[in-house]
N, C-alpha and C positions, 0 to 999 in steps of 0.2 A: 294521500292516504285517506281511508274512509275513516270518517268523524267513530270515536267510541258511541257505542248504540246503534249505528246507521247499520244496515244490513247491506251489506257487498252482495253484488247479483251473484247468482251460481254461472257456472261457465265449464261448457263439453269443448274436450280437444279435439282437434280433428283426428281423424284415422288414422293409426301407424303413430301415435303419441304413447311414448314410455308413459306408465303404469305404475304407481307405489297403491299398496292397502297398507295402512299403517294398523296393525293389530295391538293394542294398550296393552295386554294384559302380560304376566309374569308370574312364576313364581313364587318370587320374591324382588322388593327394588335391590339393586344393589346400589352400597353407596357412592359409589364417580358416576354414576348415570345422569345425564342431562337432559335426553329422551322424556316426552313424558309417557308412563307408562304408571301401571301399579299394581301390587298383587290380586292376581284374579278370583284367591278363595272368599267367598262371599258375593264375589259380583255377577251379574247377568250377562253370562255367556252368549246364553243362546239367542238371545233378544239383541247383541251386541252386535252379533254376526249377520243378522237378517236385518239391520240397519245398515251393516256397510252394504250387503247388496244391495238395497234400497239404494245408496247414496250411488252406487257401481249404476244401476238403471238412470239415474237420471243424469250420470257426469259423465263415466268412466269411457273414453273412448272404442271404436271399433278396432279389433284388428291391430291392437300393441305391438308394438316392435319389443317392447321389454316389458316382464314385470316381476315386481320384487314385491315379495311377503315380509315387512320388516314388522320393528316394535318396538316394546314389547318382544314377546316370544310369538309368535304365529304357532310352533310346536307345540307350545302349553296347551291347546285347542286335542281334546278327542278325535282320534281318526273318522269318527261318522262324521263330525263336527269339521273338521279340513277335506274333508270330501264334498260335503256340502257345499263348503266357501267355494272350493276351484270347480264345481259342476254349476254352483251358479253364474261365476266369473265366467266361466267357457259360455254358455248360457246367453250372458250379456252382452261379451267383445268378442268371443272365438278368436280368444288369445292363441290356442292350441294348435293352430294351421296359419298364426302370423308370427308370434316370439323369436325368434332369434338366440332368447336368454329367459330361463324361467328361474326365481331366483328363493328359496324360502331359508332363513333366517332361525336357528334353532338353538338350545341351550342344549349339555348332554343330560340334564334329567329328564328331559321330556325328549328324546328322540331315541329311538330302538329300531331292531331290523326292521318291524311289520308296520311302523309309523314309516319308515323312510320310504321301504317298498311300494308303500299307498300313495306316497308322493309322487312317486318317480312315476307310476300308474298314472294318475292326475294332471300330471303334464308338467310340473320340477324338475326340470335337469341339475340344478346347483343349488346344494347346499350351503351356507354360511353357519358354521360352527363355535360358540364363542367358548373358545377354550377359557381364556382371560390370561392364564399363571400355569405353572404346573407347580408351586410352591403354596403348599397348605397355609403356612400362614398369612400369604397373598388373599388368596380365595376368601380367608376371613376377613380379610379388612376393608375388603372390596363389599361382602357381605353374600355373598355364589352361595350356592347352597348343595352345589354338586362339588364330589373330589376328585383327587386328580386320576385312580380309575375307571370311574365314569367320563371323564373326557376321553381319557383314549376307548374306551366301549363305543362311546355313540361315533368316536370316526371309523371306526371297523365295522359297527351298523352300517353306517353308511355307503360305505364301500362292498358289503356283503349285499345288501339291496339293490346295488349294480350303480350306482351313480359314478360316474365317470367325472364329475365336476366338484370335486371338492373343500369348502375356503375353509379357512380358521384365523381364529382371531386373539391375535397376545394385545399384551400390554406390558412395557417396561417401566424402566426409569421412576419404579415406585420406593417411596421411601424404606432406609434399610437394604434396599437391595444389593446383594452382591454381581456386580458386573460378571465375573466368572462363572456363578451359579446361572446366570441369566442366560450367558450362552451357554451353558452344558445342557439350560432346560430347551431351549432354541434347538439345538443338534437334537435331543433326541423328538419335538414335533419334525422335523426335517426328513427322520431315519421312516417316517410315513411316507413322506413326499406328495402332504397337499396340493392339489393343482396350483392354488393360491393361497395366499398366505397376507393376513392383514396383522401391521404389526403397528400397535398405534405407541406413541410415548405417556405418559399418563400427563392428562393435564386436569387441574381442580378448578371443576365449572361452578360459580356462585353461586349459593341453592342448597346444594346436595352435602351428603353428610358426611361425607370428605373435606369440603372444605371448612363446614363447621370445624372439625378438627384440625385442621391444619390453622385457620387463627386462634383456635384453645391452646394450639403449643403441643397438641397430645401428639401430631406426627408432622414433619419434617423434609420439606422438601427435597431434594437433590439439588448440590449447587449448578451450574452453568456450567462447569466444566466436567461435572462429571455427568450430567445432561446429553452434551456433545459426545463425552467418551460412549453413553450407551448407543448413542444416534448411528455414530460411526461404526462401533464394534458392530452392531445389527446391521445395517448395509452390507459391509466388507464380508460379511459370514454367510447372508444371503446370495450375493454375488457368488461367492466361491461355491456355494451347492448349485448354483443355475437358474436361480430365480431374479427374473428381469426386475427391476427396482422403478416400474411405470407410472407412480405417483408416490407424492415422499412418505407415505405409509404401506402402500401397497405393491404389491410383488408375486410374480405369477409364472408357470412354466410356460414352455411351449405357446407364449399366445394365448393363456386363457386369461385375458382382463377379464376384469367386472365389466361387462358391455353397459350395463343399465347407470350406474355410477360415472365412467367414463362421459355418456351425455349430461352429468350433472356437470363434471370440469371444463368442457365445452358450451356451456352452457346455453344449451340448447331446451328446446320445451318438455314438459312431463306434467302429469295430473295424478295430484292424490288426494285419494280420502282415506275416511279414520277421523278420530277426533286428532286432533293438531298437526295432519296432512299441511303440504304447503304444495301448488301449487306453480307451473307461469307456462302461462298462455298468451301466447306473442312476446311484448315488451313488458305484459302487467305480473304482477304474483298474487296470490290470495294465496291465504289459510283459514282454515278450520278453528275453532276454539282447542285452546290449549287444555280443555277439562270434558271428562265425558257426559258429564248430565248435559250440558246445553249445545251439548253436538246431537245427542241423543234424542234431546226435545225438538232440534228443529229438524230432522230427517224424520223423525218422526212422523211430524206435521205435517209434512210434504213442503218446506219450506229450504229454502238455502243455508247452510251449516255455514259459510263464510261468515269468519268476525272482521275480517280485516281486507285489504284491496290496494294495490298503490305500484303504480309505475313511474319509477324513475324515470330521471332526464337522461337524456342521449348519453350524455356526457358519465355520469355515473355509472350507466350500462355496460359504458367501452371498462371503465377502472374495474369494475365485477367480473368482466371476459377475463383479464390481464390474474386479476387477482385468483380466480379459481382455475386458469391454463396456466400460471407458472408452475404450480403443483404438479403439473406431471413433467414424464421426462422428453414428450412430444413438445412444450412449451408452447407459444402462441404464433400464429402468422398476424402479423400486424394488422395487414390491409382486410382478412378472415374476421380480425376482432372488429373493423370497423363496420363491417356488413351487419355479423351479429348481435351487434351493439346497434342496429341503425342509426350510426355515428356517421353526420358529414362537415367537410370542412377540415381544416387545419386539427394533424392528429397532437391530442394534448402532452402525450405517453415519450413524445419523441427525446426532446432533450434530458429528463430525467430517467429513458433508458440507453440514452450515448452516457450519461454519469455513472449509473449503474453497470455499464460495460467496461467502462474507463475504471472502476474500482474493482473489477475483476470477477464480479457477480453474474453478469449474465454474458451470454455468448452467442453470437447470430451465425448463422450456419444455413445458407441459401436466403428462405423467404422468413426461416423461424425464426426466432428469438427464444431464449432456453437459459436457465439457471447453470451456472458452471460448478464445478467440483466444490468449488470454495461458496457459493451459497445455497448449494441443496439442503444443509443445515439453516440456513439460515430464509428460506423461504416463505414465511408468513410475513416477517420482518421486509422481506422486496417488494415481495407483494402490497403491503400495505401505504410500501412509497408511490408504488402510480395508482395503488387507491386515490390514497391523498392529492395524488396530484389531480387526479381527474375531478374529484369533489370538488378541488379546487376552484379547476376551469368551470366547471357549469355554475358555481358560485358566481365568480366574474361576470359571466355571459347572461344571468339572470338581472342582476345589477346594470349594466349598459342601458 
């Protein structure tokens, strides 16, 4: 990993390399956000955005098979101002006649019929909606600044704009919560029929002003088991309306995965910029500065934005395939994870996934290997064993 101070070289993907812009800016932070992003009133819009094309010129690949507008809010941006961004982007990669999946990323205060319209203009087919709750006092303690009217306004913007790709985004298992309530808010996002639907559990990342509160004592987690109950009730209710459960958060009709997303669980290459983009090109990853002034200064300059740079050992690589393809419901092919992992030699993964089998956790089914009913809940926790394990091995194999 490059030394703190040392400047990590910049690095262009080759052609047909998924695509993130990471846009900072927001609203408002809310408090479970781990993201860095931060409220954009006061900040340099304009200047902010003719930096990432700068950064889009000198990295951003030709000819993307995928690209995602995340953040932050990309919406929070003026329609002249997101015209601009994706006329430059077309401009740079002529993403527009290679995509596959054009992906933007929106809160419902800042999206309405004639933003969406422009989008879908611009070459956005899929929207991503962060509903969050349909429970007001959720939205507050999250700290949203839209209600629950305006979530359902911008999904009907959206739909009235003609977008045929629609996500949205809950979050459960927040303290206080009534299980009952949760699915009656659930049925009625459902009674739309989002193409896709991301339903994450709420977890309190270190940092953020959630978890501040949760060690003040001021709010209270959910036990484990009622954890489990919301994991499950949310499944089994998705299931019964039609939506495929294709990674243990995300769930989608007819075949609309997140195609761009999908190549992150496979872990396959992508390039981003923005200030605290993360990169990986080949076996290596690089990021951006986690803060915008000194993303700001060195694209600026004409210089490389990378703070950081580091490729793991083979061995590490194979535990990172395992660990981000048990997530979905395709699971891993073994001999697939050792390609993409440029792993050779005796596979490390093997006897700690016959134990894993043998306890009733995972299930092999042809070439795959795949989480079974009894550890789709429990999927970071599997995961994190042939993490381990492969750490492991490359440990050992360093030492010899």
């Amino acid at each position: 990993m490059t030394r703190p101070g040392q400047r990590a070289p910049a690095a262009r993907a080759a052609a047909g390399t998924p695509l993130y812009v990471h846009v900072p800016f927001c609203a408002a932070k809310c408090t479970y956000c781990d993201f860095y992003s931060l409220a954009g009133e006061g900040q340099d819009l304009a200047g902010t955005l003719e930096l990432l094309l700068a950064e889009a010129a000198a990295r951003a690949p030709e000819r993307p098979r995928t690209v995602y507008l995340g953040g932050g809010t990309p919406s929070y941006y003026a329609p002249a101002d997101l015209e601009r961004l994706l006329d430059g982007l077309e401009r740079l990669t002529r993403f527009r006649s290679s995509a596959v999946e054009v992906t933007c990323e929106c809160n419902p205060e800042s999206l309405d019929v004639e933003k969406a319209r422009l989008l879908l203009q611009l070459g956005v087919d899929r929207l991503s909606i962060g509903l969050q709750s349909l429970e007001p006092r959720i939205l507050e303690l999250f700290g949203r600044v839209h209600d629950v009217p305006a979530g359902f306004a911008a999904l009907e913007a959206a739909r009235a704009a003609g977008f045929e790709r629609v996500s949205v985004d809950l979050i459960y298992g927040v303290p206080g919560q009534d299980l009952a309530h949760w699915q009656a808010d659930l049925a009625r996002v459902l009674e739309l029929r989002p193409d896709h639907l991301s339903a994450y559990q709420l977890t309190f990342e270190e940092g953020t002003p959630l978890w501040a509160q949760l060690q003040a004592g001021t709010v209270a987690r959910l036990s484990e088991d009622e954890e489990l109950a919301f994991f499950e009730a949310t499944h089994a209710q998705l299931a019964a309306a039609g939506y495929e459960g294709y990674e243990v958060s995300n769930f989608c009709l007819n075949g609309q995965q997140c195609i761009h997303n999908v190549n992150y669980w496979r872990n396959g290459p992508y390039l981003g910029i923005g200030p605290s983009a993360v990169s990986k090109i080949g076996h290596t990853r690089l990021g951006n500065p986690r803060s915008l002034a000194p993303w700001s200064a060195a694209v600026a300059a004409g210089r490389p934005a990378t703070a950081w740079e580091e490729t793991p050992a083979p061995a590490l690589r194979l535990g990172e395939t395992w660990w981000l393809g048990l997530r979905t419901r395709a699971g891993v092919d073994p001999a697939e994870a050792c390609r993409i992992a440029g792993y050779e030699g005796h596979d490390p993964t093997v006897a700690e996934r016959d134990a894993l089998t043998n306890a009733g956790l995972l299930e092999v089914q042809g070439e795959r290997t795949h989480l079974s009913a009894r550890g789709w809940p429990l999927a970071d926790a599997v995961a994190r064993r042939l993490l381990a394990t492969c750490r492991a091995s490359g440990s050992a194999a360093r030492e010899e």
